[in-house]
N, C-alpha and C positions, 0 to 999 in steps of 0.2 A: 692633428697631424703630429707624427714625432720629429722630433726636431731633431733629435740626432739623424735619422734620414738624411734631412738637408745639410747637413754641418759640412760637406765637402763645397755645398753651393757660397758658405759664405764663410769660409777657412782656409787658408793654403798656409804652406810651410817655406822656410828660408832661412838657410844657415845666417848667421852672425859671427863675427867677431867680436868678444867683450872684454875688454882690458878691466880686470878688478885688482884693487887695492886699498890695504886699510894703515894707518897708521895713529899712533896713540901720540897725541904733541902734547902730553906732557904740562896741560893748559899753558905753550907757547902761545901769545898771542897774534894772532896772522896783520895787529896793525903794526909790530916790531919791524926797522927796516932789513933786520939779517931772518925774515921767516922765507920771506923769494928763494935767493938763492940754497936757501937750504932748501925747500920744497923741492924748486927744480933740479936739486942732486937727488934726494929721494926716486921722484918720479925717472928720472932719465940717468941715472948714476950707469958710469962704463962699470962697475962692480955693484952688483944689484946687493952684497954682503955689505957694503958701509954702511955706516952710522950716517943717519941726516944731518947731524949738525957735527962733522969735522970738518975738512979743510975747504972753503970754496973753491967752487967749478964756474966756471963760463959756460951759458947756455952755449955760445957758438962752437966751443970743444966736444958737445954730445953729441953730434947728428950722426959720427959714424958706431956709437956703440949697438951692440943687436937687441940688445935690451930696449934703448931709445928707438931702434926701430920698427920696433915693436907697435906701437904705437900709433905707427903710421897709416894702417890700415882698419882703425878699430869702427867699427857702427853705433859703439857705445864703448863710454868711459864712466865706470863707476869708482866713486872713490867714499870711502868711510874712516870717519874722523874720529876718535876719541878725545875723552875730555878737553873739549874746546873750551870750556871755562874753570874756575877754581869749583872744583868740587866740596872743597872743605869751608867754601861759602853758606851756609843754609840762605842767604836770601840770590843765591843763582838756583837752588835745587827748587826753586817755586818759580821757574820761567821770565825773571823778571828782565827789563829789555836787554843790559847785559848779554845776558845768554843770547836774545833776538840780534844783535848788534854782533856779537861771534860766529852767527852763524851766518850772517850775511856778510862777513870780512872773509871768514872762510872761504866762501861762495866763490866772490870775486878775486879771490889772491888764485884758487884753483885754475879759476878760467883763463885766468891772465897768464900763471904760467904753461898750461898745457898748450894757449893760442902764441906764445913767445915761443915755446919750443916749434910748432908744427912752421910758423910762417919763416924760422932757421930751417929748416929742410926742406920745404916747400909741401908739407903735407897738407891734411884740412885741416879747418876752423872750425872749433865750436861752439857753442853754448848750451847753456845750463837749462835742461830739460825736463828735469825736478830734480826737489831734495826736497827734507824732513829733517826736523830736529826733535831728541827725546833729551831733555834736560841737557847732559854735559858730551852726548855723541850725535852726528850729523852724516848723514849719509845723502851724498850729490850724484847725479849721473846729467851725463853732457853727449849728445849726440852732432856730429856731423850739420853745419850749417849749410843746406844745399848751395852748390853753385848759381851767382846769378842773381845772388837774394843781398 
């Protein structure tokens, strides 16, 4: 039987909303207490043109930019990291837990502020759906946690 045939039987289509973005930190490390607030300028900055690490923002002063509200309706958030560790290490360029231990502070500093920003507005929650790391960049994507759950 050809299977393209059936492919209607067990394929349907459906728009999404996908909030992408990438940012190079510079190997900042995400356990520094000033990487929060800067991320959450990043992500929800009222000028999508600043710099992440100039002057702090209060999460509670973003909910009305369009940029931040942006946001609010996404089905997926994917976000991609550069050099999240010291690249001019050789013993982070061979995976060593370092690099494991960055990309799971990454992980959780992302989640934490995308779920700080959405539960100021009152939008959804998410969590982290996969991600992957290749040496010194990491790339996270976080869907929507159904209501209820």
């Amino acid at each position: 039987m050809d299977m393209l045939s059936k492919r209607a039987d067990f394929m349907g289509t459906a728009s999404l909303n996908i909030f992408t973005a990438t940012w190079n930190t510079g190997n900042f490390t995400p356990f520094d207490p000033n990487v929060y607030p800067d991320l959450v300028k990043w992500l929800f900055a009222a000028n999508v043109d600043s710099h992440p690490f100039g002057s702090k923002v209060s999460v509670d002063s973003l909910g009305d930019s369009a940029e931040g509200k942006q946001l609010l309706n996404n089905d997926l958030i994917v976000i991609c990291l550069q050099e999240i560790v010291n690249l001019e290490n050789p013993y982070n360029l061979i995976g060593d837990f370092t690099t494991y231990r960055y990309y799971i502070g990454w992980a959780e500093v992302l989640c934490s502020a995308i779920n700080e920003y959405h539960r100021t507005v009152g939008g959804k929650q998410y969590a982290l759906l996969t991600g992957t790391n290749l040496v010194g960049m990491a790339i996270y994507a976080f869907a929507p946690v159904p209501r209820g759950t």
